[in-house]
MARMAR-192308 format. One record per residue (C-alpha): residue in one letter; residue number from 0; z, y, x. Coordinates in steps of 0.1 Angstrom, whole numbers. Layout:
SITE   balum   martor      zz      yy      xx
SITE       A      NUM       Z       Y       X
...
This chain:
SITE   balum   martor      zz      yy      xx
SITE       X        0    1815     299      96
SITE       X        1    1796     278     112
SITE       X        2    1780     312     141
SITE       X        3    1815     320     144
SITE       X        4    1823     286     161
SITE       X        5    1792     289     184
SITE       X        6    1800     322     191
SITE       X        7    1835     310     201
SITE       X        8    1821     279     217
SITE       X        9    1798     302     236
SITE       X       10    1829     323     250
SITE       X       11    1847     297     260
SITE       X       12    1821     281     282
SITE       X       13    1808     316     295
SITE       X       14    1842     320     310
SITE       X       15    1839     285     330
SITE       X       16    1808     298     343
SITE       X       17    1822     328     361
SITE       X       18    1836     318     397
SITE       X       19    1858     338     416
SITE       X       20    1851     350     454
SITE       X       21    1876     360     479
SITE       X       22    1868     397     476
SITE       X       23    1846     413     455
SITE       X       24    1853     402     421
SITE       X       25    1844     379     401
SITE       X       26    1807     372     397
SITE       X       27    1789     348     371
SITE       X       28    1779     310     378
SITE       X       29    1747     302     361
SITE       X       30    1741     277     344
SITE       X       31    1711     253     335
SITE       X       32    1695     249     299
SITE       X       33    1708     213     298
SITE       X       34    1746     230     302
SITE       X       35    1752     215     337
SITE       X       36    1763     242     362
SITE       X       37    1743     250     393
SITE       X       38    1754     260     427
SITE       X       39    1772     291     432
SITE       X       40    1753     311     457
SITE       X       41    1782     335     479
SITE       X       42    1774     368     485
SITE       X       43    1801     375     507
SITE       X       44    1808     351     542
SITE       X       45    1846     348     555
SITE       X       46    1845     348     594
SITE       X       47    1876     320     600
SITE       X       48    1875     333     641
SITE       X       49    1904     315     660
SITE       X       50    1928     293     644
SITE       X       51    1967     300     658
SITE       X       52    1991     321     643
SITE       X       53    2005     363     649
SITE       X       54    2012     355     690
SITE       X       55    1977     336     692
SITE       X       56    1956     364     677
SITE       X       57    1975     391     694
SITE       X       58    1967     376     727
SITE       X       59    1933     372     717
SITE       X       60    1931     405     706
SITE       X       61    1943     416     738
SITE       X       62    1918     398     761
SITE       X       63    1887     411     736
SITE       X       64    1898     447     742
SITE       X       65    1900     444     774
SITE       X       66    1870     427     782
SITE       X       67    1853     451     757
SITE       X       68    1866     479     772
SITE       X       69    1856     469     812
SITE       X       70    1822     462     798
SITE       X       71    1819     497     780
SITE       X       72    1829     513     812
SITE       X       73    1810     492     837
SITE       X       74    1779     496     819
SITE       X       75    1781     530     810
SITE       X       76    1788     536     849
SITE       X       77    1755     519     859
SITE       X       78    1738     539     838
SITE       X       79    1748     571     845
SITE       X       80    1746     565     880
SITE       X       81    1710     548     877
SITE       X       82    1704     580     858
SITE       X       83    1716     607     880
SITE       X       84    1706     594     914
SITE       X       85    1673     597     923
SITE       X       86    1673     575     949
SITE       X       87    1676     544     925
SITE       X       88    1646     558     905
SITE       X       89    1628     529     915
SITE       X       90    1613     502     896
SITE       X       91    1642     476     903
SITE       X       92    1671     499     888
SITE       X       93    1651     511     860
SITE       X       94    1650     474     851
SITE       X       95    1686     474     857
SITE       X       96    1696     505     837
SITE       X       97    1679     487     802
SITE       X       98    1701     454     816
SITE       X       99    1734     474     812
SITE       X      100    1720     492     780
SITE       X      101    1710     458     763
SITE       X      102    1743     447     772
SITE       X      103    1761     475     763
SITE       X      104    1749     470     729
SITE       X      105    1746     435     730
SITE       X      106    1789     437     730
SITE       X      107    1792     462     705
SITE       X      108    1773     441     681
SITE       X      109    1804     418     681
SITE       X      110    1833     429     698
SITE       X      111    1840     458     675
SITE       X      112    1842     435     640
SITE       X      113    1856     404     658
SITE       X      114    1888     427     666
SITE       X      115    1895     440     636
SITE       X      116    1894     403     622
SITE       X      117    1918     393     641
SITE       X      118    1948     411     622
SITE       X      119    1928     415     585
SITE       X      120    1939     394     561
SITE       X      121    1901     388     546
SITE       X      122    1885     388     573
SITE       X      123    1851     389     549
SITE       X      124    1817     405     560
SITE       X      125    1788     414     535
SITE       X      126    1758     390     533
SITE       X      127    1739     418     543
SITE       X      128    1764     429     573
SITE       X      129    1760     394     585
SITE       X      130    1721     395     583
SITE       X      131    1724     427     603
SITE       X      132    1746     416     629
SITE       X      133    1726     384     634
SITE       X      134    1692     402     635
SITE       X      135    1707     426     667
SITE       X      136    1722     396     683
SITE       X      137    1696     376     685
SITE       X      138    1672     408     692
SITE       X      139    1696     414     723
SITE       X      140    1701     381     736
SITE       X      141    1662     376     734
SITE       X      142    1655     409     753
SITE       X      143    1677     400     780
SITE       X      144    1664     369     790
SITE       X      145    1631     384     787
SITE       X      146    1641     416     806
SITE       X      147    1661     391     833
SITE       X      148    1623     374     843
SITE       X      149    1607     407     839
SITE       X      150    1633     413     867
SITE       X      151    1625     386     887
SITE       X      152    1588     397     889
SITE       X      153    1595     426     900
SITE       X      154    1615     412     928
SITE       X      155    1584     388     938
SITE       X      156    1562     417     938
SITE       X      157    1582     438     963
SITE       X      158    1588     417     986
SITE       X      159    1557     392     986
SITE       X      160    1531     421     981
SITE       X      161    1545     451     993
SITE       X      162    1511     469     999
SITE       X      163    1506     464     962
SITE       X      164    1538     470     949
SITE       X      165    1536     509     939
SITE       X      166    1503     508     918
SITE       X      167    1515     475     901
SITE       X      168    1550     482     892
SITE       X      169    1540     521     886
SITE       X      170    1564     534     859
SITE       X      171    1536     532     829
SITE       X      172    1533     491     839
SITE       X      173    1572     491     841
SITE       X      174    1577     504     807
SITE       X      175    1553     483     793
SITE       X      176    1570     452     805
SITE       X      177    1607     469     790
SITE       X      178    1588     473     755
SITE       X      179    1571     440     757
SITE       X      180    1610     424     762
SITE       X      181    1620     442     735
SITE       X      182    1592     437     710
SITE       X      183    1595     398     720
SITE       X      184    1628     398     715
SITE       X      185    1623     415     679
SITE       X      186    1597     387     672
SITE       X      187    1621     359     676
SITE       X      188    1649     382     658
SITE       X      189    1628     387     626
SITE       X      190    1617     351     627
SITE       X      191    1654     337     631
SITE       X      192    1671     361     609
SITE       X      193    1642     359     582
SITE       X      194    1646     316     582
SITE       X      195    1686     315     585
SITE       X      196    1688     340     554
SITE       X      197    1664     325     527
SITE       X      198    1689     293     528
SITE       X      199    1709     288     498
SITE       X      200    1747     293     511
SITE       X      201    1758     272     484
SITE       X      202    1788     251     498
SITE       X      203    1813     273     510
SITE       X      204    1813     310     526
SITE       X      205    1837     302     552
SITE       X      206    1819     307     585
SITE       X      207    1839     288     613
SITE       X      208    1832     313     635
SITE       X      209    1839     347     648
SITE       X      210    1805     361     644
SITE       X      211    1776     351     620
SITE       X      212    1752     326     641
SITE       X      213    1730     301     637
SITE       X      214    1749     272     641
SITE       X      215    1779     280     617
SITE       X      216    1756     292     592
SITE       X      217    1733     260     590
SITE       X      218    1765     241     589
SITE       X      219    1774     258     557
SITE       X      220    1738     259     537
SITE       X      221    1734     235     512
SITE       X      222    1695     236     514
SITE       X      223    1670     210     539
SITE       X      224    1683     233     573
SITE       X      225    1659     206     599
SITE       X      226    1631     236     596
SITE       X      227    1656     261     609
SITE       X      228    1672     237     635
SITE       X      229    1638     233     646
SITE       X      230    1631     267     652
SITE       X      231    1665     272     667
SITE       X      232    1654     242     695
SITE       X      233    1622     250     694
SITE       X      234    1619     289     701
SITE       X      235    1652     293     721
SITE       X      236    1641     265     739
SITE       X      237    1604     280     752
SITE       X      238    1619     313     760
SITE       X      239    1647     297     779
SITE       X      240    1622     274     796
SITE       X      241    1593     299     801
SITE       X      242    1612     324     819
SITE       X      243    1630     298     839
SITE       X      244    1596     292     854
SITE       X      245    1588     324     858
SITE       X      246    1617     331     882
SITE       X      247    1614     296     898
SITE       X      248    1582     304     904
SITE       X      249    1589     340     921
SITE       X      250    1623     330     938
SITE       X      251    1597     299     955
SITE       X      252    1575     322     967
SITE       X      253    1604     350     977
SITE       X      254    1619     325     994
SITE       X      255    1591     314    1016
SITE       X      256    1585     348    1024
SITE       X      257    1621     355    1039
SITE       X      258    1620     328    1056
SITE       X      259    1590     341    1078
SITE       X      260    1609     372    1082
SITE       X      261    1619     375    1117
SITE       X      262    1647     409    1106
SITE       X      263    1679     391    1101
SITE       X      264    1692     424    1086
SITE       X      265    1662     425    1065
SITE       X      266    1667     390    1053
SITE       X      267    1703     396    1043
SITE       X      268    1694     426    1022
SITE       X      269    1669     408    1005
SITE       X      270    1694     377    1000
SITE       X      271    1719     401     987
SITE       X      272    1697     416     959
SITE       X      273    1685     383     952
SITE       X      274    1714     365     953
SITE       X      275    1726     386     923
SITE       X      276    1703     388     904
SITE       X      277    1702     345     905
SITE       X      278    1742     347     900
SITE       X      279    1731     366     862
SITE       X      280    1703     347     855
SITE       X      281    1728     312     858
SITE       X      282    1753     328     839
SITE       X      283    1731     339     812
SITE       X      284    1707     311     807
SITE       X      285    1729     283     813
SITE       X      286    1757     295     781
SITE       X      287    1723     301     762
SITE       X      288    1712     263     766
SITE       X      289    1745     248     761
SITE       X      290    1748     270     727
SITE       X      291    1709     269     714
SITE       X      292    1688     245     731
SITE       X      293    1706     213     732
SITE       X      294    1705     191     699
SITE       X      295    1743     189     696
SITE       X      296    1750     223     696
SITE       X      297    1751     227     659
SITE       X      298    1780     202     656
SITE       X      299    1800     216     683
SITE       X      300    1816     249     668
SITE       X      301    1852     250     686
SITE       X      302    1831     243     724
SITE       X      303    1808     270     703
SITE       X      304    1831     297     697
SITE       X      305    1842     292     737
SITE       X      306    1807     295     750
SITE       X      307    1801     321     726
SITE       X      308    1829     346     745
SITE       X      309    1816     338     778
SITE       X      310    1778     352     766
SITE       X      311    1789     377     740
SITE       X      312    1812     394     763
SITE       X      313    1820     380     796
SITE       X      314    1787     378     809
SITE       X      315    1777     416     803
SITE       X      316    1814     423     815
SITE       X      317    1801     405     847
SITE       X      318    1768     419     854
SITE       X      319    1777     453     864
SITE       X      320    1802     439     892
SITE       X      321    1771     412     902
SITE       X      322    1750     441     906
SITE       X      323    1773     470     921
SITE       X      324    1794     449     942
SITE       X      325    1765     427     960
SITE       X      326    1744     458     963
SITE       X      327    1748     484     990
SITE       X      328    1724     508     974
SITE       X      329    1748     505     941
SITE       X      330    1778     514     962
SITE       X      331    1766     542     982
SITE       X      332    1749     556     950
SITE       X      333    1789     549     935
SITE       X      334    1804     568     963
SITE       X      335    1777     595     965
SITE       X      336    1790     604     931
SITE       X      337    1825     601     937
SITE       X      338    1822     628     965
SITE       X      339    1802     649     937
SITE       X      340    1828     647     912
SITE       X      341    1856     650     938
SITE       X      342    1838     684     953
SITE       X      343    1838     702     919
């Protein structure tokens, strides 16, 4: 009689150990040997997005696709038309046509999800799906900060040594630059990713946000997150702050060289291709330092999930008007192709 109590005792606390999740099903809370539950550890985030009701997310909705859609379309352009003309096979547009592809992806890493959020009920992603989309984020955002200074160089080299410019920016050196932007960017991905994951996501799964970040995500780990945050200001910061003086440092010397130019049409094309590359490299770094760099970013999320639009998708909505409008090369290459099309 007295196993079939236990046994019965045994029941009835195994079902106050099991915990149920928003989707899923339920799954088992363990429990210490002293009989004290421990921290249920969610295995599946909800992203909350926007707060507002049916009108608030269907204008939201709206705006994503269409600044989802001119981004697709825009960047696609530049690259087909980098592509196809060969007189933008030079070392400046090759640059350029890994800008719109890093961008092009850098969008569909969270445009795609965050719209079909905004009318699902759940609204849940996978603790792997969020470890994925935060791994390509922040392997995108990296690349094109490095790829934006790599940029920059490039710029310094042509028009402060000219002489030297086709045996040092020859198309094995330019490649190597793309691949080192990428593999840095991978570098601070893993490391970011590989920190923000091993946390224990023990006091609630509700991300307040429409994409999984590093913010949000610290905010709901129960675990000792001044490592990560660390990282986070740490890292972000030196990347943001070593290519800033890289392109300080080239737009100086650019600048002094224009300046003793005594072409006032040469000056104006170099001012023009400058000037627009500057305009993405304000835009780009300046969101990234108000989201990542600065101390109170972490308890910011509603100024967050603002900033976040205007880098997620605004920004690489943006570049491919910065670059084609201010850029005479872009639009004769843009009309060239036109005429093509039109002809057949």
């Amino acid at each position: 009689m007295t196993l079939t109590w236990r046994s019965v005792l045994q029941e009835v606390n195994l079902t106050h150990l099991i915990c149920q999740f928003p989707s899923g099903g339920p799954r088992l809370m363990p429990s210490h040997s002293n009989g004290n539950h421990s921290k249920v550890y969610f295995q599946d985030f909800v992203l909350e997005g926007f707060a507002g009701g049916l009108e608030t997310q269907a204008l939201l909705f709206a705006v994503f696709l269409a600044l989802y859609m001119v981004t697709v379309l825009g960047n696609l352009l530049m690259i087909i038309v980098i592509t196809l003309d060969a007189r933008l096979h030079s070392p400046m547009y090759f640059f350029l046509k890994n800008l719109s592809f890093v961008d092009l992806c850098y969008s569909s890493v969270i445009a795609p999800n965050a719209l079909a959020n905004f009318f699902s009920s759940s609204k849940v992603i996978t603790f792997a799906g969020c470890a994925t989309q935060f791994f390509f984020l922040s392997l995108l955002a990296t690349t094109e900060g490095f790829l934006l200074g790599v940029m920059a160089y490039d710029r310094f080299m042509a028009i402060c040594s000219p002489l030297r410019y086709p045996t040092t920016m020859c198309q094995s050196a330019c490649t190597r630059l793309v691949l080192g932007a990428y593999c840095g960017g991978c570098f601070n991905s893993v490391v970011q990713t590989s920190f923000t994951f091993h946390l224990p996501f023990c006091s609630s799964n509700r991300i307040n946000h429409f994409f999984c970040d590093v913010p949000p995500l610290l905010q709901i780990a129960c675990g000792n997150t001044a490592i990560n945050e660390l990282l986070l200001f740490g890292i972000c910061g030196l990347i943001i702050v070593a290519v800033t003086i890289v392109i300080l440092i080239s737009y100086g010397y650019i600048t002094v060289t224009i300046l003793r130019m005594g072409s006032g049409a040469g000056r104006r094309k170099i001012f023009s291709t400058c000037g627009s590359h500057m305009t993405a490299v304000t835009l780009f770094f300046g969101t990234l330092f108000v989201m990542y760099a600065q101390p109170g970013a972490i308890e910011s999320m509603e100024q967050g999930k603002v900033v976040s639009v205007f880098y997620t998708l605004v920004i690489p909505m943006l570049n491919p008007l910065i670059y084609s409008l201010r850029n005479k090369d872009v639009k004769e290459a843009l009309r060239r192709l036109g005429q093509k099309h039109t002809a057949m």
